[in-house]
Jmol script that loads the backbone (N, CA, C; Angstrom):
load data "model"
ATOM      1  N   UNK A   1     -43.382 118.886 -76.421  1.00  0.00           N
ATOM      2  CA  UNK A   1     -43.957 118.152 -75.299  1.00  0.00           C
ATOM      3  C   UNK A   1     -43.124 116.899 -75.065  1.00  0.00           C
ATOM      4  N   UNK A   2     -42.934 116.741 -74.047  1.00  0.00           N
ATOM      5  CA  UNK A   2     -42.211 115.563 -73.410  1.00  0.00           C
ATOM      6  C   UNK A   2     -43.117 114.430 -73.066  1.00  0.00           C
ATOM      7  N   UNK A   3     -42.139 112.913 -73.334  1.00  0.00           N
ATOM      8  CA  UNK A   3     -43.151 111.872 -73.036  1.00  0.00           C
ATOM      9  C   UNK A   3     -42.766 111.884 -71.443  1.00  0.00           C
ATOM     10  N   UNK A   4     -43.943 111.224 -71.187  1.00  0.00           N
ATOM     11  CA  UNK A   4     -44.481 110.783 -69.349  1.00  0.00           C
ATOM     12  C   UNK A   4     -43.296 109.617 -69.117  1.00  0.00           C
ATOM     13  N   UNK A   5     -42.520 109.347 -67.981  1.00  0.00           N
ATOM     14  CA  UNK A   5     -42.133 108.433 -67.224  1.00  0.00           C
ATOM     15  C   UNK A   5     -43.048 107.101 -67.403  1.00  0.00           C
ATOM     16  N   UNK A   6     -42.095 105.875 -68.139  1.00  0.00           N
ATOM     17  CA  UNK A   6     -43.761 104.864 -67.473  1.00  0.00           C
ATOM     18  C   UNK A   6     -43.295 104.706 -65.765  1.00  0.00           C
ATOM     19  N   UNK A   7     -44.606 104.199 -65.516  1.00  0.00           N
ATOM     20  CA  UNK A   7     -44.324 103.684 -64.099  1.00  0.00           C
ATOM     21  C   UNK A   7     -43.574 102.277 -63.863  1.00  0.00           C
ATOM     22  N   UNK A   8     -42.149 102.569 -62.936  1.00  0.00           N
ATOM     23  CA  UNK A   8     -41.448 101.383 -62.942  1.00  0.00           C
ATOM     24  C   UNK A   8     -41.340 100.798 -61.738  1.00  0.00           C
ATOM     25  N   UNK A   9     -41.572  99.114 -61.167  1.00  0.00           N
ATOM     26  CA  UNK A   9     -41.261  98.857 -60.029  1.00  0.00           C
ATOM     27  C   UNK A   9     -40.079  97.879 -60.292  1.00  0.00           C
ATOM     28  N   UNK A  10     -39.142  97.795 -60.911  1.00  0.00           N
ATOM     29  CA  UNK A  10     -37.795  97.017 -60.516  1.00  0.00           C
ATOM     30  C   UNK A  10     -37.074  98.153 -60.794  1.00  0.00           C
ATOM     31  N   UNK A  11     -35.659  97.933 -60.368  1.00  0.00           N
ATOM     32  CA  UNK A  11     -34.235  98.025 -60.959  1.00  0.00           C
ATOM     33  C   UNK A  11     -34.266  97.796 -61.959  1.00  0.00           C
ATOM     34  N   UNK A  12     -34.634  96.741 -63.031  1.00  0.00           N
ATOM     35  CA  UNK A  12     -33.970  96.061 -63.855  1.00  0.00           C
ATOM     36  C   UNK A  12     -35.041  97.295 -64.944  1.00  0.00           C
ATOM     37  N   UNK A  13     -36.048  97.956 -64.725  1.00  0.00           N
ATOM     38  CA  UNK A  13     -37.335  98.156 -65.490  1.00  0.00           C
ATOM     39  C   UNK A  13     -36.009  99.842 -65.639  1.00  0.00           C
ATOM     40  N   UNK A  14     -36.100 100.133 -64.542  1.00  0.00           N
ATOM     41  CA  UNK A  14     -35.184 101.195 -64.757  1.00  0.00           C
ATOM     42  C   UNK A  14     -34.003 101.481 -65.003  1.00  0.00           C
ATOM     43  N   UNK A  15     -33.259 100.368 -65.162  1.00  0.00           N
ATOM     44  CA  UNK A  15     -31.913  99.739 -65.776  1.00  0.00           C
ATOM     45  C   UNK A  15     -32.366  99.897 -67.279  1.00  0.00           C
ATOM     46  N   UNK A  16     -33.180  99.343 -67.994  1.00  0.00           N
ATOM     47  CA  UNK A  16     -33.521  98.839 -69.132  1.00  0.00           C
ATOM     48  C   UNK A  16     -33.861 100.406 -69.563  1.00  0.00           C
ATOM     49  N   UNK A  17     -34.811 101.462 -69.231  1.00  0.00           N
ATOM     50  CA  UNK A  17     -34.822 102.709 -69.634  1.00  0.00           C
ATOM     51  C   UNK A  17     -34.057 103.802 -69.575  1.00  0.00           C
ATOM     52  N   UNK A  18     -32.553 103.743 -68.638  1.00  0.00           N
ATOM     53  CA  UNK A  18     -31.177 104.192 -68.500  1.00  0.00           C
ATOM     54  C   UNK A  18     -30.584 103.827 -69.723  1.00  0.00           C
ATOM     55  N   UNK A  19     -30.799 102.292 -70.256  1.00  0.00           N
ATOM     56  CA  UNK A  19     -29.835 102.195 -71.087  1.00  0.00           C
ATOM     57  C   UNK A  19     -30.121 102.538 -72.545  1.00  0.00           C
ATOM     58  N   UNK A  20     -31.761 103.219 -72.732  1.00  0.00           N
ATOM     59  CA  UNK A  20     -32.154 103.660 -74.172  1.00  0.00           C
ATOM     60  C   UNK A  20     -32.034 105.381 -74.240  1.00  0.00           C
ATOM     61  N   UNK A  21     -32.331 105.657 -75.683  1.00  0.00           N
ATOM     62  CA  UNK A  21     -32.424 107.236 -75.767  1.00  0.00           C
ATOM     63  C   UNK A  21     -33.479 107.530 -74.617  1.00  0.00           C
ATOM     64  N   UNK A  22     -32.600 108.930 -74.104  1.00  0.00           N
ATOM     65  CA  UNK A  22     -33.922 109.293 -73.285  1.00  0.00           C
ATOM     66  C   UNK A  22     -34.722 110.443 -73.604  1.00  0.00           C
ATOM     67  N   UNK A  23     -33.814 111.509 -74.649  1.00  0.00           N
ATOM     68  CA  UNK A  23     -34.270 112.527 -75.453  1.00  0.00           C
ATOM     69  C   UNK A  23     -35.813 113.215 -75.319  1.00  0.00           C
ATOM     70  N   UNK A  24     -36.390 111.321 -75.699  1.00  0.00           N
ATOM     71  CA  UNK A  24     -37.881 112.191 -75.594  1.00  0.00           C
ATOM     72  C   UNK A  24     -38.508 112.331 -74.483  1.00  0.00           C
ATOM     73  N   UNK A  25     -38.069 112.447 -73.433  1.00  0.00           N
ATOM     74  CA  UNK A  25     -38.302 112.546 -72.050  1.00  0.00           C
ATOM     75  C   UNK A  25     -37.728 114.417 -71.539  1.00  0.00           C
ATOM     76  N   UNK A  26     -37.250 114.145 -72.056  1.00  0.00           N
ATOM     77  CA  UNK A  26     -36.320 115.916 -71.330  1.00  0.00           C
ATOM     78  C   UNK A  26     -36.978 116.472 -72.448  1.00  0.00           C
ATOM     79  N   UNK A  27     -37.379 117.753 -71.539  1.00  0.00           N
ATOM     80  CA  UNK A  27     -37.616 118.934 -71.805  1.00  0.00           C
ATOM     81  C   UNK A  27     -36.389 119.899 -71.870  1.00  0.00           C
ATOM     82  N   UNK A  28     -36.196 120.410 -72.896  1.00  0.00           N
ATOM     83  CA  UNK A  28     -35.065 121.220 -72.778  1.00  0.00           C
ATOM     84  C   UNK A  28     -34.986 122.945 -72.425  1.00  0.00           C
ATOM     85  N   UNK A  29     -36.048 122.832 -72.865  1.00  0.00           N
ATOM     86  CA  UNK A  29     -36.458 124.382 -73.618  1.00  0.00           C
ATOM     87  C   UNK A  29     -36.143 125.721 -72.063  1.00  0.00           C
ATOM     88  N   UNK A  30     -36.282 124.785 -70.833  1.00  0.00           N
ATOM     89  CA  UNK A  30     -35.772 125.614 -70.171  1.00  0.00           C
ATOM     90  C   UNK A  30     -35.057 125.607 -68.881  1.00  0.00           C
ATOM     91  N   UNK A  31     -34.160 124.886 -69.668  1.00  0.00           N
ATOM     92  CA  UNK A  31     -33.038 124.587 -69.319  1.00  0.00           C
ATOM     93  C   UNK A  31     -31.567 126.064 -69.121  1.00  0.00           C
ATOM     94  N   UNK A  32     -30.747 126.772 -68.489  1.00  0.00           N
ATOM     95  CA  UNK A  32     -29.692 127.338 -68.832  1.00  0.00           C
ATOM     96  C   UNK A  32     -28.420 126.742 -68.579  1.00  0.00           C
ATOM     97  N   UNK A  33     -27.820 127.189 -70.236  1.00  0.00           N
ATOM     98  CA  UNK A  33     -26.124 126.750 -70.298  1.00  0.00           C
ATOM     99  C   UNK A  33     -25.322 126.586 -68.818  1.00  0.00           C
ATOM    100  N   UNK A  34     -24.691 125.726 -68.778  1.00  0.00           N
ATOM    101  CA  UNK A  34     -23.770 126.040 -67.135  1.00  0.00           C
ATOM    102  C   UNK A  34     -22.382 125.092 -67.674  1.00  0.00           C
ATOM    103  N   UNK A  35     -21.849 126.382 -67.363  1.00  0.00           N
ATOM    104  CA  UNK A  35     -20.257 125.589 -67.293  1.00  0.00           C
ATOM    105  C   UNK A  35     -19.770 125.710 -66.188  1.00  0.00           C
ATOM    106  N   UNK A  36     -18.725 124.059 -65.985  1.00  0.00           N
ATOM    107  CA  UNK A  36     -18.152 123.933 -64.722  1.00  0.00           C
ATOM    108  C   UNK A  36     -16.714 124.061 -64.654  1.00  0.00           C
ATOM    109  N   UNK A  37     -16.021 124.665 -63.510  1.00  0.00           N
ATOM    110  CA  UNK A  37     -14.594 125.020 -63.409  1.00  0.00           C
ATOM    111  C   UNK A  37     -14.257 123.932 -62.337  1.00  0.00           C
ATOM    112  N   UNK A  38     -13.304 123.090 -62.902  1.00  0.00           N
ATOM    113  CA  UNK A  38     -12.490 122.051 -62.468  1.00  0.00           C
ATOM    114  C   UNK A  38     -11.390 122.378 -61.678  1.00  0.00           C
ATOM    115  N   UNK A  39     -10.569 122.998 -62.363  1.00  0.00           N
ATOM    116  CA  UNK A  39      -9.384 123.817 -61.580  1.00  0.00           C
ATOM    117  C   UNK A  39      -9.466 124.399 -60.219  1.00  0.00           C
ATOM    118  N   UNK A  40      -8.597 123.915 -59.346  1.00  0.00           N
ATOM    119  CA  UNK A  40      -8.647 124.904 -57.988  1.00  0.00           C
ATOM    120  C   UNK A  40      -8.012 126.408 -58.334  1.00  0.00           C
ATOM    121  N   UNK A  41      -8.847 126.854 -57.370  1.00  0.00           N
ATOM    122  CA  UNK A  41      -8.592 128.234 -57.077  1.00  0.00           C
ATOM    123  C   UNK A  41      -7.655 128.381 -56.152  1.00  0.00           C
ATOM    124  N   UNK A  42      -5.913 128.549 -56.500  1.00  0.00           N
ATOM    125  CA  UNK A  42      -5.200 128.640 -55.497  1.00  0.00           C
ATOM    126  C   UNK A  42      -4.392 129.549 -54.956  1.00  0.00           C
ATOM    127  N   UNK A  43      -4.589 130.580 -55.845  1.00  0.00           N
ATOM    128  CA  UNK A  43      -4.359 131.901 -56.228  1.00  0.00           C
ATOM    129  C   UNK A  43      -5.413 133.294 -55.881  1.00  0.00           C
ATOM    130  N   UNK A  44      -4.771 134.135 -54.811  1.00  0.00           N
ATOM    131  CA  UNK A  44      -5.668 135.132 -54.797  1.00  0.00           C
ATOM    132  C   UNK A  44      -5.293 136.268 -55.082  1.00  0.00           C
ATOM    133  N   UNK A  45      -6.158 137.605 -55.901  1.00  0.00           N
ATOM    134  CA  UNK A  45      -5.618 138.410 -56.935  1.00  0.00           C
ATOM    135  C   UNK A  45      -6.554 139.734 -56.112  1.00  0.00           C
ATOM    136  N   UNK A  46      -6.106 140.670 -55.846  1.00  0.00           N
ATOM    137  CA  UNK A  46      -6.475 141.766 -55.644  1.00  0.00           C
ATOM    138  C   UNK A  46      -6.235 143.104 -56.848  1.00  0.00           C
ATOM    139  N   UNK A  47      -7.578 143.231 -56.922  1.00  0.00           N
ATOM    140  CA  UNK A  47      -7.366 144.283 -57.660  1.00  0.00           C
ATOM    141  C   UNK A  47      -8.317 145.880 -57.894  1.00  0.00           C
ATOM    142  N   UNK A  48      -7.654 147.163 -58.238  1.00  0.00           N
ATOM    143  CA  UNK A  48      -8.414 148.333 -57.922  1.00  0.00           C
ATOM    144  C   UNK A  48      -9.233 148.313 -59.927  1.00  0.00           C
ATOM    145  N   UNK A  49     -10.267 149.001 -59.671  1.00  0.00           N
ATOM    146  CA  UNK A  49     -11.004 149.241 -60.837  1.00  0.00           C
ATOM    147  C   UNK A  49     -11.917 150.238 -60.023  1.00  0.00           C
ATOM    148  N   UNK A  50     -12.392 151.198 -61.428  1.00  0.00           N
ATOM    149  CA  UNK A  50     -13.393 152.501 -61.058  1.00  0.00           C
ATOM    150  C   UNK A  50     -14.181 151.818 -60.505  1.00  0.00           C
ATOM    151  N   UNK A  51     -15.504 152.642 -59.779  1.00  0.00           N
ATOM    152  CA  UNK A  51     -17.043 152.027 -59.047  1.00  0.00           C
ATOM    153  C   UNK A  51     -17.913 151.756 -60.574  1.00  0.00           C
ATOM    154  N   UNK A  52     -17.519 152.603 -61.604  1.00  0.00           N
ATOM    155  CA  UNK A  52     -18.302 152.371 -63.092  1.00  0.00           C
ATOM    156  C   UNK A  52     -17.786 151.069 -63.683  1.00  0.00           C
ATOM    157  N   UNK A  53     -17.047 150.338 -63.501  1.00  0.00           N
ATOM    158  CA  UNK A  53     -16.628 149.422 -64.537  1.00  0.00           C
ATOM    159  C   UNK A  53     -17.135 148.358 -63.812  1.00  0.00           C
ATOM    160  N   UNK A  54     -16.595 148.259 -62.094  1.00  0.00           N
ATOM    161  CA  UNK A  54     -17.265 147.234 -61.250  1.00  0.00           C
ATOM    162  C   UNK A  54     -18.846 146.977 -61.316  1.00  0.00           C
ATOM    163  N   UNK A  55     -19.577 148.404 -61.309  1.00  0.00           N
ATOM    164  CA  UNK A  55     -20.952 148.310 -61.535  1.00  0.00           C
ATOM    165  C   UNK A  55     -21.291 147.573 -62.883  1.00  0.00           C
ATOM    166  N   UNK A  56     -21.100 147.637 -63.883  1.00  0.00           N
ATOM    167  CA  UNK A  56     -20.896 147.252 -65.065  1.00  0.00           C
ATOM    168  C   UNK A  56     -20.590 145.791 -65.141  1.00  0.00           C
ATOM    169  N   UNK A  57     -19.692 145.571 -64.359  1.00  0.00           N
ATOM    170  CA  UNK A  57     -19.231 144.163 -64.704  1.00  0.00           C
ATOM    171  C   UNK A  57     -20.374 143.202 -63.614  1.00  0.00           C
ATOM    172  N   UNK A  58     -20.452 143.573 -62.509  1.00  0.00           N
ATOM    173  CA  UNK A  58     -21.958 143.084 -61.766  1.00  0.00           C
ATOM    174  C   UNK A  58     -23.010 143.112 -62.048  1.00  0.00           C
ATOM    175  N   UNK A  59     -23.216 144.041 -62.987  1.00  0.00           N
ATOM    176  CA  UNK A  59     -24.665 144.048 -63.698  1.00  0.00           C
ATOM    177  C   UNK A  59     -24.763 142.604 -64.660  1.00  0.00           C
ATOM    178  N   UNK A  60     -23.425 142.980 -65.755  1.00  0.00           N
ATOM    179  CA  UNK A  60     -23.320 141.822 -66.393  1.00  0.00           C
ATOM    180  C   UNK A  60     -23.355 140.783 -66.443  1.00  0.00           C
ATOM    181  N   UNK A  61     -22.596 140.021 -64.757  1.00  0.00           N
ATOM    182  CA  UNK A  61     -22.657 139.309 -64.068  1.00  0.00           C
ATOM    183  C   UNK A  61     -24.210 138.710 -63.854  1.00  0.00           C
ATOM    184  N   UNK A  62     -24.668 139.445 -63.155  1.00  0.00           N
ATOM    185  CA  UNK A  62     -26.008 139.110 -63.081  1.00  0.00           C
ATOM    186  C   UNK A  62     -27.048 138.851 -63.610  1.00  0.00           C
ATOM    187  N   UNK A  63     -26.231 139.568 -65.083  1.00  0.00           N
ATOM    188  CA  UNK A  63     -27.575 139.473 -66.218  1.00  0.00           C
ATOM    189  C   UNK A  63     -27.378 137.791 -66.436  1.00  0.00           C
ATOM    190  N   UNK A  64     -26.175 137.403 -66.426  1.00  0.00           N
ATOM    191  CA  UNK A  64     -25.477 136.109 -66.825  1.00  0.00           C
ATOM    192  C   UNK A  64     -26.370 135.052 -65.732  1.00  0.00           C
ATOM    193  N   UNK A  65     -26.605 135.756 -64.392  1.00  0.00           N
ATOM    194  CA  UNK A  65     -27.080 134.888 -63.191  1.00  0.00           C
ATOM    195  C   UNK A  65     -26.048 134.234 -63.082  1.00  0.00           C
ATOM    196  N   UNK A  66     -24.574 134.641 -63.013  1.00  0.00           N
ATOM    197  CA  UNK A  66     -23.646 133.963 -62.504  1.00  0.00           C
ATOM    198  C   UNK A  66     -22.575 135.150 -61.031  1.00  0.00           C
ATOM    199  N   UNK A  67     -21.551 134.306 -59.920  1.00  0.00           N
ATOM    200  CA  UNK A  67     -21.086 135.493 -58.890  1.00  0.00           C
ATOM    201  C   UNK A  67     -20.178 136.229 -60.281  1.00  0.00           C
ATOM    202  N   UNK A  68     -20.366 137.646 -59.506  1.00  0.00           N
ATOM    203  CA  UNK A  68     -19.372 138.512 -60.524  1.00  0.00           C
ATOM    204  C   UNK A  68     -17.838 138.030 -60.664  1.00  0.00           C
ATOM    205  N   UNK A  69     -17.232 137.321 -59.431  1.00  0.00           N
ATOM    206  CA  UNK A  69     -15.924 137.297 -59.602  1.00  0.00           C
ATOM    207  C   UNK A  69     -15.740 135.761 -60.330  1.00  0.00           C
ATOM    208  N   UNK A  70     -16.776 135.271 -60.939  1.00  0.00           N
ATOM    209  CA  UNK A  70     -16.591 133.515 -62.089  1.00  0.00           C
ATOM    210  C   UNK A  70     -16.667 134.546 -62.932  1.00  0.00           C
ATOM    211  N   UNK A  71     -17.367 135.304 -63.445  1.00  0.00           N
ATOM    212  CA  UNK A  71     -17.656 136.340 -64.470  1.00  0.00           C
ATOM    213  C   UNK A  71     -16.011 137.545 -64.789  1.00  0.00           C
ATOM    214  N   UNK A  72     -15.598 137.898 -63.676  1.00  0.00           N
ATOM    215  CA  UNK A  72     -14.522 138.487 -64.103  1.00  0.00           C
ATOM    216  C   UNK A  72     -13.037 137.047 -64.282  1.00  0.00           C
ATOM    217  N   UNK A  73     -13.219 135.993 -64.365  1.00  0.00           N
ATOM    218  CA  UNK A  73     -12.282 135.023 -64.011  1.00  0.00           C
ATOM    219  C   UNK A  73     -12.329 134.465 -65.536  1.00  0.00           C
ATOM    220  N   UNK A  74     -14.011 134.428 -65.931  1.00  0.00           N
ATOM    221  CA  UNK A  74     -14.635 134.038 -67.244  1.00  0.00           C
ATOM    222  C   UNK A  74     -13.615 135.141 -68.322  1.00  0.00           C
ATOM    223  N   UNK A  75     -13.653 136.254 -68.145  1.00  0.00           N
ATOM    224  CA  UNK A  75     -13.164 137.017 -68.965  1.00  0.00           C
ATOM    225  C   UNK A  75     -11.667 137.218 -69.192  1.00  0.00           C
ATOM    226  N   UNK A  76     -11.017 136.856 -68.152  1.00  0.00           N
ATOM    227  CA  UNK A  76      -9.669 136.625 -68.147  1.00  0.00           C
ATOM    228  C   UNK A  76      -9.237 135.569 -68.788  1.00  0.00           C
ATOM    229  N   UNK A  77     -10.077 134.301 -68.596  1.00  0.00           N
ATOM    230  CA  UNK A  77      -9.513 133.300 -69.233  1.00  0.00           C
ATOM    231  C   UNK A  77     -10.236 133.330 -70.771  1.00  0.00           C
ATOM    232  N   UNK A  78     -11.040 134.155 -71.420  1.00  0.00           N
ATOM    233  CA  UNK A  78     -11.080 134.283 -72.673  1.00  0.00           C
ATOM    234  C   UNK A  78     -10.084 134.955 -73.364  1.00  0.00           C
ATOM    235  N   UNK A  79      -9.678 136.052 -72.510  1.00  0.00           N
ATOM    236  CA  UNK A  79      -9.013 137.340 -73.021  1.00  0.00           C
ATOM    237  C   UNK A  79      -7.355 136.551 -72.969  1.00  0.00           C
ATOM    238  N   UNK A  80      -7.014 135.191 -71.978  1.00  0.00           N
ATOM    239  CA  UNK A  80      -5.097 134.442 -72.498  1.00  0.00           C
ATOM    240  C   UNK A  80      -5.771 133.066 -73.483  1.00  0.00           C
ATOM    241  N   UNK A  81      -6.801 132.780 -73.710  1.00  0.00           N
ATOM    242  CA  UNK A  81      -6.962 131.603 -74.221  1.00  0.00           C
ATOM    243  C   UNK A  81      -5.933 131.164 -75.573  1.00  0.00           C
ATOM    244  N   UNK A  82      -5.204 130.158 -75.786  1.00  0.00           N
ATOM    245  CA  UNK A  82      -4.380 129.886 -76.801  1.00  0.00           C
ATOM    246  C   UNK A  82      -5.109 129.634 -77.928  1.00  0.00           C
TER     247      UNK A  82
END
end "model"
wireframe off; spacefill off
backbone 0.3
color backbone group
C-alpha cells in the first residue's frame, strides 16, 4: 500500500517533497518494464520471411505489447551486441 499525497498549497511545500525519498508513494506493482530507443532510425531495411515466422514474431510482439518491427529491431540488436 502506498502512502496518500499530503495536500500541498505552495511551490516551496512541493519543492520540499521532490527533494525527499518518494518510494513510499509509488506503487509499483503495476507498473511495465519500458525501454527507450534514442538512436534515429535512418536506415530502411526490407526484408522477405515465411507468413509462419512473421506470425510468430507478431504474436510475440504483442505478447510483449510492443510494434512488431521495435520487437524485430530488439532482436537484432541482441543477436550483434558486443
Amino acid at each position: 500500500m502506498s502512502k496518500r499525497l499530503p495536500k500541498m498549497t505552495s511551490d516551496k511545500q512541493v519543492e520540499g517533497l521532490l527533494d525527499g525519498d518518494l518510494t513510499g508513494y509509488l506503487n509499483t506493482s503495476n507498473f511495465t518494464p519500458m525501454t527507450f530507443e534514442f538512436e534515429a532510425k535512418d536506415k530502411v531495411v526490407n526484408l522477405r520471411m515465411s507468413q509462419g515466422l512473421f506470425e510468430r514474431v507478431r504474436d510475440e510482439a504483442s505478447r510483449r505489447k510492443i510494434p512488431y518491427q521495435r520487437f524485430i529491431r530488439q532482436a537484432l540488436e541482441k543477436a550483434v551486441k558486443s
